[in-house]
C-alpha positions as CSV (number, residue, x, y, z in Angstrom):
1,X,-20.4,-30.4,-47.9
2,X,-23.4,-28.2,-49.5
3,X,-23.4,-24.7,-50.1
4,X,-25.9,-24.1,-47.3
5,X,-23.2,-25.9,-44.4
6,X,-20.2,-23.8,-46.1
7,X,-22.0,-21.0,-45.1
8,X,-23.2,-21.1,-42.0
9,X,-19.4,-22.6,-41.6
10,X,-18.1,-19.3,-42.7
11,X,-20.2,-17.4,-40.6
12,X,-19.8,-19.2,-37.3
13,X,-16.0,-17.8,-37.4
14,X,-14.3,-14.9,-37.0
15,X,-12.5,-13.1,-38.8
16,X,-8.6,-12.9,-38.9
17,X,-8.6,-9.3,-37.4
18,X,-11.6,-9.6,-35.1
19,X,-10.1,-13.2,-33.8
20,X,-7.0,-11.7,-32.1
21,X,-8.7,-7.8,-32.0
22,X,-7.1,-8.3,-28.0
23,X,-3.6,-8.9,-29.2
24,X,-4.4,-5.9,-31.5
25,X,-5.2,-3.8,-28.6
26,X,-2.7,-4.5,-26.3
27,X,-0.5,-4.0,-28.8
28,X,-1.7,-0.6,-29.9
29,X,-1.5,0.3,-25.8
30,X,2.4,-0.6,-25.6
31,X,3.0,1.8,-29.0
32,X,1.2,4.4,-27.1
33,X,2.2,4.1,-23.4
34,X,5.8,3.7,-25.2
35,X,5.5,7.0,-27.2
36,X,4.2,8.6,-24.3
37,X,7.6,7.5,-21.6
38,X,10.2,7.9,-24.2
39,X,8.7,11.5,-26.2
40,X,6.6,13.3,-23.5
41,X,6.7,15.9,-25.4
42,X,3.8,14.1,-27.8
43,X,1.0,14.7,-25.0
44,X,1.0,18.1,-24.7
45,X,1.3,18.9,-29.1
46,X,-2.1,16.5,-29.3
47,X,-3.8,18.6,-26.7
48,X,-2.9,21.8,-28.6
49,X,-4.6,20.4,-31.8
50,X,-8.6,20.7,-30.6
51,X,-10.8,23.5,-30.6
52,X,-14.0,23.4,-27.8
53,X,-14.6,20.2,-26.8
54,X,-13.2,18.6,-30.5
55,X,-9.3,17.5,-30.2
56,X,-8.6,16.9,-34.1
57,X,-6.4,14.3,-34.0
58,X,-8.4,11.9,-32.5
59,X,-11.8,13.5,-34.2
60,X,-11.5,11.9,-37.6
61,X,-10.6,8.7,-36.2
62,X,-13.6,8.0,-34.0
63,X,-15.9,9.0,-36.9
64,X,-14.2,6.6,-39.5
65,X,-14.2,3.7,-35.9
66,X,-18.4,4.1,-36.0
67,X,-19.1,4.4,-39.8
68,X,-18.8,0.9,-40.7
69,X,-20.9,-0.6,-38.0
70,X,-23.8,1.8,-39.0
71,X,-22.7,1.3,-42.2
72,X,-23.6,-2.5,-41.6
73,X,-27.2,-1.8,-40.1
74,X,-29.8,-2.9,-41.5
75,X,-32.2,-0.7,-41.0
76,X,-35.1,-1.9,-43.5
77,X,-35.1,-4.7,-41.2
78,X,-36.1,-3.1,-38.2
79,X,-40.1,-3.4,-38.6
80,X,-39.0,-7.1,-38.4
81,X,-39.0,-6.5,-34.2
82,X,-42.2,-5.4,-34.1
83,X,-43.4,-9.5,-35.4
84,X,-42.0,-10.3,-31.7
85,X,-43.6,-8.0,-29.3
86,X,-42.6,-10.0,-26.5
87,X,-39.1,-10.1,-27.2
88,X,-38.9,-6.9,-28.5
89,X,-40.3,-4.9,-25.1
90,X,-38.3,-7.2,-22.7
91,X,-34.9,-6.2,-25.4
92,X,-35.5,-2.2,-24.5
93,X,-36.3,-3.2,-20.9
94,X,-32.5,-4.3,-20.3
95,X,-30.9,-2.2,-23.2
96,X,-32.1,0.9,-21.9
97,X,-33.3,0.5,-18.3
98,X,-31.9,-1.9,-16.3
99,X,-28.1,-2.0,-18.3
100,X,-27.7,1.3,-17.4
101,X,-29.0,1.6,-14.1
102,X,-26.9,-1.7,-12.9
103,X,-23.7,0.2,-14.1
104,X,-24.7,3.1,-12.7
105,X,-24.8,0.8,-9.4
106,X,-21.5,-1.5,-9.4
107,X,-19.5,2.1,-10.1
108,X,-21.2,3.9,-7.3
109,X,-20.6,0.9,-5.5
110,X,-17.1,0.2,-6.9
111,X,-15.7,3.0,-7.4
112,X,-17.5,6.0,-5.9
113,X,-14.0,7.3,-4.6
114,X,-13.0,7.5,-7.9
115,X,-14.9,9.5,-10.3
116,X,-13.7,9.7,-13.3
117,X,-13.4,5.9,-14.1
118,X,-17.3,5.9,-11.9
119,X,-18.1,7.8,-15.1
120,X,-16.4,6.2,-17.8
121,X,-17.9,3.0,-16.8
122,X,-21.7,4.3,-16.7
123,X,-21.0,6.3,-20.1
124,X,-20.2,2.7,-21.4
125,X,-23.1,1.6,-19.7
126,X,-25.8,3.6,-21.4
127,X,-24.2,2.4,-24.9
128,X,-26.0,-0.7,-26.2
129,X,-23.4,-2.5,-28.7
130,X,-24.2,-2.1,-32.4
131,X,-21.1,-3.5,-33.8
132,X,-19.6,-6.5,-32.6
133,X,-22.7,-7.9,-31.0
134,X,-23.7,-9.0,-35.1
135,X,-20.5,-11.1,-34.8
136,X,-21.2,-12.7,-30.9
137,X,-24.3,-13.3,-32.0
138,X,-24.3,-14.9,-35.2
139,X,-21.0,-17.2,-33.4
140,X,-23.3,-18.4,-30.8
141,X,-26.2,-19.1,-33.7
142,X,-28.5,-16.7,-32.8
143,X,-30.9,-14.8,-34.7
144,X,-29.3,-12.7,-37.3
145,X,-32.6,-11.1,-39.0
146,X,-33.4,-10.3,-35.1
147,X,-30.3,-9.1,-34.0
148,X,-29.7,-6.6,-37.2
149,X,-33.4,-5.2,-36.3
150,X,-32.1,-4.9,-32.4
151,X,-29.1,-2.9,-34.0
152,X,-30.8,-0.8,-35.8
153,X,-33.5,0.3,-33.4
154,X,-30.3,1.2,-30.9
155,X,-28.9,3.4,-33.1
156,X,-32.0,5.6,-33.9
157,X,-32.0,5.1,-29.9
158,X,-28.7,6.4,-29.4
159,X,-29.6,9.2,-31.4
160,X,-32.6,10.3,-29.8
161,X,-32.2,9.8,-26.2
162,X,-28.0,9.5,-25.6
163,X,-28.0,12.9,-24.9
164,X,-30.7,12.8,-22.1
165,X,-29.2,9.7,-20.0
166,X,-25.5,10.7,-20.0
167,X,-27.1,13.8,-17.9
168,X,-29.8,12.0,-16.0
169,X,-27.3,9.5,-15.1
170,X,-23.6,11.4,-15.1
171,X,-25.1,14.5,-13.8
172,X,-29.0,14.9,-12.3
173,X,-29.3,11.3,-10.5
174,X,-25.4,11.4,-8.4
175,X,-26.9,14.9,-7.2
176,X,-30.4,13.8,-6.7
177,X,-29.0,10.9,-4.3
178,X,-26.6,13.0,-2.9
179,X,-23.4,11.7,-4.3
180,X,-20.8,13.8,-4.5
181,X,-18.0,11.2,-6.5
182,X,-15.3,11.1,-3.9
183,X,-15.6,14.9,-3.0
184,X,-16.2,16.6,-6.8
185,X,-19.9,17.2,-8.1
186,X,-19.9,16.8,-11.4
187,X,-21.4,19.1,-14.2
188,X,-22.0,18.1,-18.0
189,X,-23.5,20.4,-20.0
190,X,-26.7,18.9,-22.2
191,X,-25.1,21.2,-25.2
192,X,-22.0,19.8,-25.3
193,X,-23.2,16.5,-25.1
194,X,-25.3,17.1,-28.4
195,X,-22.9,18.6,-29.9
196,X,-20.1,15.4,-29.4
197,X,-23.4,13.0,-30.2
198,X,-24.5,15.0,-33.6
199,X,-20.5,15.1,-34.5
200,X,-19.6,11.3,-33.2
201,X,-22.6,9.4,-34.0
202,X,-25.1,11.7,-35.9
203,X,-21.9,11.9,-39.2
204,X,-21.4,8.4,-39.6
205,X,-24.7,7.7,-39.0
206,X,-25.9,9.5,-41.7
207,X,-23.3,8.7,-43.5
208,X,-24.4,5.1,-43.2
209,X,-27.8,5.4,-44.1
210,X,-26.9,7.1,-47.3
211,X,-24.3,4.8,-48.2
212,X,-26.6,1.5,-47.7
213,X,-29.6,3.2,-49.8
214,X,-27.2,4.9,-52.9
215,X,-25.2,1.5,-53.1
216,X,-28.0,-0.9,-52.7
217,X,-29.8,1.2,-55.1
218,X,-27.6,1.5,-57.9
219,X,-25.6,-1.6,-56.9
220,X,-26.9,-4.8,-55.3
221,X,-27.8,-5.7,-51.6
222,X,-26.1,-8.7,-52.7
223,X,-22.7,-6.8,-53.3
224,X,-23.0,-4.1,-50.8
225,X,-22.8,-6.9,-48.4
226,X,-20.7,-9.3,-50.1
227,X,-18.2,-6.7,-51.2
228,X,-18.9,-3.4,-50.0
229,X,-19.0,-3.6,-46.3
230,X,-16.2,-6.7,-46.5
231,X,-13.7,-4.0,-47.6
232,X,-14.5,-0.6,-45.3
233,X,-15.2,-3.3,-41.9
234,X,-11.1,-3.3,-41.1
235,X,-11.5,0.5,-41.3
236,X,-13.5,0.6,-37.8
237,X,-10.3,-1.9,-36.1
238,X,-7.6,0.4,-38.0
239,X,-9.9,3.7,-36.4
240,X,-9.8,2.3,-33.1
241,X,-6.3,1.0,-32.9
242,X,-5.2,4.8,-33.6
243,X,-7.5,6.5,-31.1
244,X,-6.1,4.0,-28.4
245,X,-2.4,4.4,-29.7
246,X,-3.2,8.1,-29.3
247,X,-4.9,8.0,-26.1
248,X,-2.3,5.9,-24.3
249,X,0.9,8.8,-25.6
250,X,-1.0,10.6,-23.2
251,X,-1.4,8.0,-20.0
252,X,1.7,6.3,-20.4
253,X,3.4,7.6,-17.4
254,X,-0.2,7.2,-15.2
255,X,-0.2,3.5,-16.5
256,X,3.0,2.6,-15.5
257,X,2.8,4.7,-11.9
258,X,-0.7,2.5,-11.6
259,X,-0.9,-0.5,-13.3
260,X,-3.4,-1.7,-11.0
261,X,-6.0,1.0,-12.3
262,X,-6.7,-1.3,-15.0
263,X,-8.2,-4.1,-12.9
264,X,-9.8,-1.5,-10.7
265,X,-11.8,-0.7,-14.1
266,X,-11.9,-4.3,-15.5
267,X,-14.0,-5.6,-11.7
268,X,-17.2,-3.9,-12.4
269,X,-16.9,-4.6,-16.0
270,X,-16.8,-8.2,-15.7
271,X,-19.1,-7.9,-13.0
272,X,-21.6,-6.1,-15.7
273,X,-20.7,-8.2,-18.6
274,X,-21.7,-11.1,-16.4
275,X,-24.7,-10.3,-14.9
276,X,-26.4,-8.6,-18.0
277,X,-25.5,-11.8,-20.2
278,X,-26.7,-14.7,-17.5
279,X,-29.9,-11.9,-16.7
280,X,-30.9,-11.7,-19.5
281,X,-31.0,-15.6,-21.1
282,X,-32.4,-16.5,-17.5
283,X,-35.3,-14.3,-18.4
284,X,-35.8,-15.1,-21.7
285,X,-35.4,-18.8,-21.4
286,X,-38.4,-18.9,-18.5
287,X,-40.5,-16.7,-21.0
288,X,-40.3,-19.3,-23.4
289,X,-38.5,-17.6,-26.3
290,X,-36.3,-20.0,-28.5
291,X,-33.0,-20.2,-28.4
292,X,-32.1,-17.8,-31.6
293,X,-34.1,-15.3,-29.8
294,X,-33.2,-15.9,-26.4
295,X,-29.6,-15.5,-27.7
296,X,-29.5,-13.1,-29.1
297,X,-31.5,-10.5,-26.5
298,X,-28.9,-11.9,-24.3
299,X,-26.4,-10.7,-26.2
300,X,-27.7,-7.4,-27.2
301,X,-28.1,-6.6,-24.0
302,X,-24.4,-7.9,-22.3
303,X,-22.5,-6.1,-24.6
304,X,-21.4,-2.1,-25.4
305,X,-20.8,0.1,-27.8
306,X,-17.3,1.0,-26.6
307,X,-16.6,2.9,-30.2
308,X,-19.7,5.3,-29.0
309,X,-18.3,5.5,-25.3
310,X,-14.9,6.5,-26.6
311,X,-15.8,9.3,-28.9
312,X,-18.1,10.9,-26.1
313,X,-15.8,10.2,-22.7
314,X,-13.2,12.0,-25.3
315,X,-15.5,15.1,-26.7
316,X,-16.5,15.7,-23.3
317,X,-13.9,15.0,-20.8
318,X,-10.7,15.3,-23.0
319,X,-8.5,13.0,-25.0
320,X,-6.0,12.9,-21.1
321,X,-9.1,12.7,-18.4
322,X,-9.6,9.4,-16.9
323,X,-13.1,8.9,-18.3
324,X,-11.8,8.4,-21.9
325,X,-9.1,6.1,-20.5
326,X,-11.6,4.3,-18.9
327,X,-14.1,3.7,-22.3
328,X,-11.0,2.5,-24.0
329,X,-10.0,0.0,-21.4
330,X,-14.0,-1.3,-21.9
331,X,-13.0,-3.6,-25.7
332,X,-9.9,-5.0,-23.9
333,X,-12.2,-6.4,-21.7
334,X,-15.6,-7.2,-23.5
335,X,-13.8,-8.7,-26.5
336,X,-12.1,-11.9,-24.7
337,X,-15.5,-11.8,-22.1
338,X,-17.6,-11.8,-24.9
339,X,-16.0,-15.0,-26.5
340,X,-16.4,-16.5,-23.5
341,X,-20.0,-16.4,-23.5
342,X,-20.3,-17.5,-27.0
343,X,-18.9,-20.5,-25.4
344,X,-21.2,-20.9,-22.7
345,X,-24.5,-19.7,-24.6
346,X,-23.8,-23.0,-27.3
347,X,-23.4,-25.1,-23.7
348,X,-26.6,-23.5,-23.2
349,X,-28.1,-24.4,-26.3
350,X,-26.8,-28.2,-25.7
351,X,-28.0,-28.7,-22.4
352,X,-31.0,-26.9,-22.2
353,X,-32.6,-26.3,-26.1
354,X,-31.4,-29.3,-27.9
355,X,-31.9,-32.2,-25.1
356,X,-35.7,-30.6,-24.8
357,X,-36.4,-30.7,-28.2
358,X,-34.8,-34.4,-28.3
359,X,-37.2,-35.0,-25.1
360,X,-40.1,-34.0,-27.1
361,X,-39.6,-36.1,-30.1
């Protein structure tokens, strides 16, 4: 086998963590719904540990869960997006138009009498991934180069506007249409949305940037991402596995009164998941974009950043509310959905790319 094959082996797998990251999860949701029965008294000491919208001990995790992916950007590589014009404008079309606006829809639609998880789901929905979309897209042999650029552009992106849509879309469009979310209006204050964004995203952000240019710099690109970002990646799993151990101490007693709450949340997800993925390649694949391409705007644009959705559902709403329990029940769906699709995108890439370009020859 050459070199070339044993790579492109190595990176059409998953990793040990990220293959069962499920298992992981569910696991991490019986510690913490266990916790929660058996020492109630754990919910209320977390609550007591925030100040503002900040609770502590969840704080530091969700800042240590989002500094490896932006630690893994690539963000000299974003000018590369501007080679495909094409691709690029139909990528922010469904990243930041129509992805959040069909979420906004299906949790009107499926769950306007219950507001809270209404607004978990469209806080996940106004979060294009830029984590674990490198990894479903470089399974289903997309375009790496492209997708890293797409990443990269999402999180300046996230940045700028994150701020402006979780009002427009949480706060200003449910009372421009006259929704009233079951009987409640809701109000989110624009401050304390920047405030959770500079704290959540803005740190590791930065933090990411000036990692990548210091250690590339005085290091290697070769090493920073052959050795560097190898070692901090489990980091992000470890983060999140905490914040959902943490978060779960305080639903336990909800889950088990209401178990079916988590397939009232998991419906429209699927539902999303679905109809961004199949969208998207649709589109892209009457356009006339290869396959890489195609690919890989399908995926960008079918998948979340839950880690993002966490941190703010939690600033905002509170480590308890039903908003943060329903951004962490968002990976325990997209991760098996996801792998899924990487299935179905390579039966795509049989049936449809490879038999045409065996037609043409």
């Amino acid at each position: 086998m050459t070199e070339v094959k044993i790579k492109e082996e190595k990176r059409g797998k998953l990793s040990f963590l990220d293959r069962f990251l499920t298992l992981w999860i569910f696991v991490a949701m019986g510690i913490g719904i266990i916790g929660g029965v058996v020492f109630p008294s754990l919910a209320k000491s977390l609550g007591e540990f925030s100040s503002g919208t900040i609770s502590w001990p969840i704080a530091i995790g969700l800042i240590i869960m989002m500094y490896p992916p932006l630690a893994k950007v690539k963000y000299e590589e974003i000018g590369n997006v501007s080679r495909h014009k094409k691709e690029f404008f139909l990528s922010l079309v469904l990243n930041w138009i129509i992805a959040p606006t069909l979420m906004f829809l299906l949790a009107v639609l499926m769950l306007g009498s219950k507001p809270d998880y209404a607004i978990g789901l469209i806080i996940i929905g106004i979060s294009p991934c830029i984590a674990m979309v490198i990894v479903w897209n470089s399974l289903a042999k997309g375009d790496n180069e492209y997708c890293a650029a797409l990443v990269g552009i999402n999180s300046i992106f996230q940045i700028l506007f994150y701020t402006f849509y979780i009002y427009f879309f949480v706060t200003f469009l449910p009372k421009f249409l006259g929704l009233s979310w079951g009987g409640q209006t809701v109000q989110v204050s624009m401050l304390d949305i920047a405030k959770s964004i500079l704290i959540y995203l803005g740190i590791p952000f930065a933090a990411g940037i000036l990692t990548r240019v210091i250690l590339i710099k005085f290091k290697s690109k070769e090493w920073y991402e052959k050795v560097f970002i190898p070692k901090i990646s489990p980091l992000a799993l470890i983060a999140l596995l905490y914040t959902i151990v943490i978060m779960f101490i305080t639903k336990g007693e909800q889950i088990i009164n209401n178990p079916l709450d988590v397939i009232i949340i998991a419906l429209p997800m699927l539902a999303y998941f679905a109809l961004m993925f199949f969208v998207s390649f649709f589109i892209s694949y009457k356009l006339g974009f290869k396959y890489d391409k195609t690919v890989t705007i399908a995926f960008t644009a079918g998948s979340n950043n839950f880690e993002l959705a966490i941190a703010v559902s939690t600033a905002i709403f509170g480590i308890a509310s039903d908003v943060a329990f329903t951004a962490v029940i968002g990976p325990l769906i997209e991760v098996p959905v996801m792998i899924g699709l990487v299935n179905i995108a390579l039966y795509f890439k049989k049936k449809y790319y490879d038999t045409r370009i065996a037609n043409n020859n």
